[in-house]
C-alpha positions, 0 to 999 in steps of 0.5 A, a space after each residue: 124615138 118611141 113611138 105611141 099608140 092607143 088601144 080602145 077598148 069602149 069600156 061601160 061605166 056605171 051610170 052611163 048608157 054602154 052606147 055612149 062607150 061607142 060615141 066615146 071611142 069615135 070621140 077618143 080617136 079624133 083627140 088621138 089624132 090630134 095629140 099625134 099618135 101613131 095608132 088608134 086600135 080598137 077590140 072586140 069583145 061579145 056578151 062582156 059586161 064591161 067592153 062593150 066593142 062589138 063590132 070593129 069593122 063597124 066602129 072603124 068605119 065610123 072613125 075613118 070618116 071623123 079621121 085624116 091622118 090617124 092609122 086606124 085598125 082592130 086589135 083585133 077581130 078574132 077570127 075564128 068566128 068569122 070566114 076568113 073572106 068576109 073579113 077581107 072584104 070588110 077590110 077592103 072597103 076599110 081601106 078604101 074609106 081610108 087608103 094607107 090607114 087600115 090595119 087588120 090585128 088579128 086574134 086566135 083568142 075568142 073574146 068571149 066565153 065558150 057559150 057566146 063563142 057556139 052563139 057566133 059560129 056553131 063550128 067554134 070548137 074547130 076554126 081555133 085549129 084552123 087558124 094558120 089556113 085561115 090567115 094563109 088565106 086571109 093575107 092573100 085576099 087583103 093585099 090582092 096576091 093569088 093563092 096557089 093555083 091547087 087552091 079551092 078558092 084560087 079565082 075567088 077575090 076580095 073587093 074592093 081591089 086598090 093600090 094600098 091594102 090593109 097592115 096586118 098585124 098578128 095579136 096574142 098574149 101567148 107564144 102561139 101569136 108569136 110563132 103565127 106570126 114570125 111563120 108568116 112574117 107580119 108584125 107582132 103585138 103582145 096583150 101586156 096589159 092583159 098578161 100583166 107582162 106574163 110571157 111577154 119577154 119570151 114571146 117577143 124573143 121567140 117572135 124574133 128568133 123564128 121570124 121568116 123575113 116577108 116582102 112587106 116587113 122583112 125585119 121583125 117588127 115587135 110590139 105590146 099594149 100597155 096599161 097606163 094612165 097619167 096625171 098631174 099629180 099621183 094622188 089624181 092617178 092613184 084616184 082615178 086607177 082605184 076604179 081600175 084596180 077594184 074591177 081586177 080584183 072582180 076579174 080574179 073571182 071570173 065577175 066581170 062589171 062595168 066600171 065603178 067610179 073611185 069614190 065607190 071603189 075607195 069607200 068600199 070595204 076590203 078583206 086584208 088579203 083584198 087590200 094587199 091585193 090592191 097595193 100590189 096592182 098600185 105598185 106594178 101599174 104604169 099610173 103616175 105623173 107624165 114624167 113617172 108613167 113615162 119612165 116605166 114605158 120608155 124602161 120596158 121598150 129598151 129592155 124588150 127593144 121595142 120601137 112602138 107601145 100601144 097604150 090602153 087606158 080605163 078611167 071612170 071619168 072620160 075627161 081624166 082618160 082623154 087628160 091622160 092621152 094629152 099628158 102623156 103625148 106632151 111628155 113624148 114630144 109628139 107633133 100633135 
């Protein structure tokens, strides 16, 4: 059976605090738990006007404590930014918070522009072709295995030691994630959402092909993040995903804002080529019915043979997003 995960990304609207963004995921990932499933991820972002998740190491110990059963993880930490050990660090005391639960998703991309990318690590320019190194090393730290003894780091560990480590998961909206991936035999998410499934097919056929098989999952183990968002009925959908499909058309022109609420995205006025713009991420969108949104999801994982997808969903209205989630879980069945 197709199994069902969540990505938040803390969204800021239009008339609340960005803080409140943050209260909302914690609040987002109990619901989650509850409804049933698999996963709740969140991402990191820097100086964005509209994801406002800066810090997931920090969120997801929050969410470990309001949290049992959950898989909780960052999709992902983008780490060029950071040294490869840190990370391991924090994600030790993750999954000492809660064992068995952690994953660590992990980005080559910077989550920011090039300004804020310099403002994180002065050697911004360099680490992205470092990457493999760094996650050579990075894998090691977090599941406690030795380096090679020729190693510079060979005696260094990563704290707290334990009996489970973190599931690290490589993310990507290129072949580039694919092929890091496949090289070092971790499980694989695709940015769908992001993309709008450009690339997509391809990644995930590569991903297999070149797939070198690991100790921990020594089969392929695909996935992607969709954008989806349900309802009772369309016409409440279609309301709700008007919010969605006003900032994308924002997002064509490089502005980014935080979320509008329908009422002003659809009294707004558009240019034809606007509106034909808007009816077509209407007739593209996972936005629907449970029964509708379903069909899309469940038709793209069995043409792309997926086992697990990743939801993502904005809504101005936090009550119409967390409705959603609970819709949708219905519809799959999930033992909530």
């Amino acid at each position: 059976m197709l199994r069902l995960s969540v990505l938040d990304q803390s969204i800021a609207a239009v008339g609340r605090p960005e803080g409140q963004a943050i209260r909302d995921t914690i609040a987002m990932a109990e619901h989650c738990e509850r409804l049933g499933y698999k996963r709740f991820w969140v991402s990191e972002h820097h100086s964005h006007p509209t994801i406002v998740g800066t810090a997931p190491e920090i969120l997801l110990a929050a969410i470990a404590m309001r949290t049992e059963r959950i898989r909780i993880g960052s999709a992902g930490v983008m780490l060029p930014h950071y040294a490869p050990l840190k990370v391991a660090e924090q994600f030790r005391v993750l999954e000492a918070l809660a064992p068995g639960r952690i994953d660590l998703g992990l980005g080559r991309a910077p989550g920011s522009d090039g300004r804020t990318s310099l403002a994180l690590n002065p050697m911004a320019a360099e680490r992205p072709a470092q990457f493999p190194n760094d996650v050579f090393d990075l894998r090691a730290w977090v599941s406690g295995e030795a380096l090679p003894e020729d190693h510079p780091f060979a005696a260094v560990r990563a704290r707290p030691a334990g009996e489970t480590s973190p599931e690290i998961w490589m993310l990507g909206s290129s072949l580039y994630g694919a092929q890091v991936g496949a090289h070092f035999g971790l499980p694989y998410s695709f940015a769908w959402f992001f993309t709008e499934g450009q690339g997509g097919p391809e990644a995930i056929r590569i991903y297999r092909e070149r797939y070198q098989p690991s100790e921990r999952f020594p089969e392929p183990c695909p996935g992607i993040c969709v954008w989806a968002l349900a309802a009772e009925t369309e016409e409440e959908a279609q309301y709700h995903f008007s919010s969605r499909a006003r900032w994308q058309l924002y997002r064509d022109r490089g502005r980014y804002t935080p979320l509008e609420s329908p009422e002003t995205a659809m009294n707004a006025g558009y240019s034809e080529s606007e509106t034909a713009r808007m009816e077509q991420l209407r007739q593209s969108a996972m936005v629907g019915t449970p029964a509708q949104v379903a069909e899309k999801i469940r038709a793209l994982a069995t043409r792309l043979e997926l086992e697990e997808v990743a939801v993502v969903t904005w809504a101005h209205d936090e009550a119409a997003r967390r409705r959603s989630y609970a819709l949708l879980a219905q519809e799959f069945g999930m033992a909530g």
